[in-house]
C-alpha positions, -999 to 999 in steps of 0.1 A, spaced: -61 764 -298 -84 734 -305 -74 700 -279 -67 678 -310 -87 642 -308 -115 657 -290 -141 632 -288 -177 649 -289 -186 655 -251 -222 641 -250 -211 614 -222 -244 622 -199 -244 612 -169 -276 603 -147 -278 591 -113 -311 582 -108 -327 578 -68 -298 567 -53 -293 558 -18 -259 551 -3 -252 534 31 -214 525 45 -215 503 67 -190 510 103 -185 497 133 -211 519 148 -237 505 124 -250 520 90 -240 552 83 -265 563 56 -243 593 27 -274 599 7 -308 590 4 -329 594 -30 -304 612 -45 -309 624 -83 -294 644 -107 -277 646 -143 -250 665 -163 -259 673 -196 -234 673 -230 -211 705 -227 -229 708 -193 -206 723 -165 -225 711 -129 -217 721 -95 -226 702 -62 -228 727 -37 -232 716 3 -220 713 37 -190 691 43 -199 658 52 -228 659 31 -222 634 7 -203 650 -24 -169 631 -28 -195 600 -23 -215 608 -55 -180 616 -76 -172 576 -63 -208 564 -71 -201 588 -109 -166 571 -114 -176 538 -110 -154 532 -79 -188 526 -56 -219 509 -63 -248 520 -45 -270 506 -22 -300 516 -40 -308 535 -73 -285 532 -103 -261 554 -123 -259 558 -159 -234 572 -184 -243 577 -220 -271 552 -213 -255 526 -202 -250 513 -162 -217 525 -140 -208 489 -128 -166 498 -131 -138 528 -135 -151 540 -172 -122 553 -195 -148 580 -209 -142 594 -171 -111 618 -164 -112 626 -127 -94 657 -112 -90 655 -72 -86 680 -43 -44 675 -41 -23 676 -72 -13 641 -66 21 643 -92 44 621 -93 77 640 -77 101 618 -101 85 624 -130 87 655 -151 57 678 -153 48 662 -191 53 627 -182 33 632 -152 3 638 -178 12 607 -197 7 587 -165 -30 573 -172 -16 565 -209 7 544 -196 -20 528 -167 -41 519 -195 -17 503 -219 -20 526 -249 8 537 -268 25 566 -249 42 582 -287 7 583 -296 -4 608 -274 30 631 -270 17 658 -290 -21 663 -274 -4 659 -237 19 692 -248 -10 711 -264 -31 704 -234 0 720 -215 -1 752 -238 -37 758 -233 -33 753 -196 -5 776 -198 26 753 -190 46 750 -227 78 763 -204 71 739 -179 73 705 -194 107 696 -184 102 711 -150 96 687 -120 63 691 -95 86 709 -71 94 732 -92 59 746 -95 37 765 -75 1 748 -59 -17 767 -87 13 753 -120 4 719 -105 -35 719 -102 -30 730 -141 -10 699 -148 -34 679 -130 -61 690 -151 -44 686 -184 -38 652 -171 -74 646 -164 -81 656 -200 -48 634 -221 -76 603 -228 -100 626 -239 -129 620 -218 -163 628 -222 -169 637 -188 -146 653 -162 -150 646 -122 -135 673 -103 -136 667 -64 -127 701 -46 -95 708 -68 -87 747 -50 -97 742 -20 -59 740 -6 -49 770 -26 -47 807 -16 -76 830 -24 -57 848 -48 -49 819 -64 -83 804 -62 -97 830 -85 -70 829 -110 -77 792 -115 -113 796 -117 -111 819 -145 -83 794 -156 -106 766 -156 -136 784 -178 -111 791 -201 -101 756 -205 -135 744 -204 -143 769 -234 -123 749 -257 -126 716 -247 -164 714 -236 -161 683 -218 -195 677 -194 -177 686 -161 -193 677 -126 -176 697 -102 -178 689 -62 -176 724 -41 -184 740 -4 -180 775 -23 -207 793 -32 -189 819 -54 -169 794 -70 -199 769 -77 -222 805 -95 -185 814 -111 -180 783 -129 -213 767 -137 -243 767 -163 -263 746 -131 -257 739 -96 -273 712 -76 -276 724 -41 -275 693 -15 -281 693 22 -264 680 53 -264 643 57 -277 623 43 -271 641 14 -304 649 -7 -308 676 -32 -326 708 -22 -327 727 -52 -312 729 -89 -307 764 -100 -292 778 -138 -269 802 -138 -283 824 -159 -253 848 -165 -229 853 -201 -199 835 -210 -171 837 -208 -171 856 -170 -146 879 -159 -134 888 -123 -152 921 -127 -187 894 -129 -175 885 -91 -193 920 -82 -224 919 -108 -255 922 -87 -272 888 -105 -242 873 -91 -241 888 -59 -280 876 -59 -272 841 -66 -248 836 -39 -272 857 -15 -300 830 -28 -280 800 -21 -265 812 16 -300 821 25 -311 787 16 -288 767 35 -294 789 66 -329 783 60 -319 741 55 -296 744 90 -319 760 110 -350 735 99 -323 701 109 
């Protein structure tokens, strides 16, 4: 099924030498230092490091909701200086709304941004079809389990039609079992719509599962170590989650960050 209104997906995203410093009662507490990297149009890109290192920082610093203390940030050309509707953001928790039904939870940023909620009725169900929710619309977020919900958070990321889609950590409170059913729920979603996703991750097999590039970072402050393609064919199965490229890819990366840990 084709997500009607899909806008083409070429919102590119740049940050370019960015440092980032909070400052805290201790004194500066420096996130990232020199920081670069870009997602392409139809471009799915995983940040992969350490907790702590910086990641749900850079989704902010990509969103528009913090400005960085050095270094600038582009989308489609032009500078990140607020929230940008060409940004849908998908976030570790499910975040519903528990009185509102599982379709009208989607509409939600329709309704934040003032744009006529008839208008978008029809592409808020298709989006739950593809995501595999038509029987669900009426249902309420309790009625659903952690992996139903994460699906209706997604389609809700996607109802404005962004060109590019932040997603910060979104299974990492789900069962393994679950986890990989989502993953190969999330290609499959991706597949049609072809939205330039940046995904944040501390999984290595779910960062080589889902991604054409991933941008390895080290501890803090967060810089990037290494950028590697995933050079393996789409669409990718559970049965890939043994292939010996991907085996090799995750052995790459693990080795690299024991290498980074035992260098700090």
């Amino acid at each position: 099924m084709d997500v009607p209104g899909a806008s083409d997906a070429g919102q590119g995203l740049r940050l370019e030498h960015i440092d980032l410093v909070y400052a805290t009662s201790r004194g500066p507490l420096e996130a990232l230092r020199d920081l670069s990297l870009s997602v392409g149009p139809r471009e799915f890109v995983s940040v992969l490091g350490p907790s702590g290192c910086g990641k749900s920082s850079l989704l902010q610093l990509a969103c528009g909701l913090l400005a960085p203390t050095a270094g600038r940030v582009l989308l489609a050309g032009e500078p990140v200086l607020r929230p940008r509707s060409e940004v849908g953001i998908v976030f570790q928790q499910p975040t519903l709304l528990p009185w509102k039904t599982v379709l009208d939870n989607v509409l939600v940023p329709i309704r934040a941004m003032g744009l006529p909620v008839a208008d978008y009725r029809q592409r808020a169900e298709e989006l739950l079809a593809l995501a595999g929710l038509a029987g669900f619309m009426r249902h309420y977020p309790r009625e659903l389990s952690g992996g139903m919900q994460q699906r209706v958070a997604l389609a809700r990321g996607l109802i404005h039609d962004p060109g590019l889609l932040l997603m910060d950590e979104p299974f990492s409170a789900l069962d393994a079992m679950t986890r990989e059913s989502m993953m190969e729920e999330l290609q499959r979603i991706w597949l049609k719509t072809r939205k330039a996703v940046l995904f944040v991750t501390h999984s290595i097999p779910e960062a080589v599962y889902l991604s054409d590039r991933i941008v390895v970072m080290s501890g803090r402050p967060g810089r990037v170590l290494e950028q590697i393609d995933v050079d393996m064919a789409r669409p990718r199965t559970q049965d890939d989650l043994g292939h010996p490229r991907f085996l090799d890819l995750c052995r790459h990366l693990r080795d690299g960050f024991r290498a980074a840990e035992a260098a700090a």
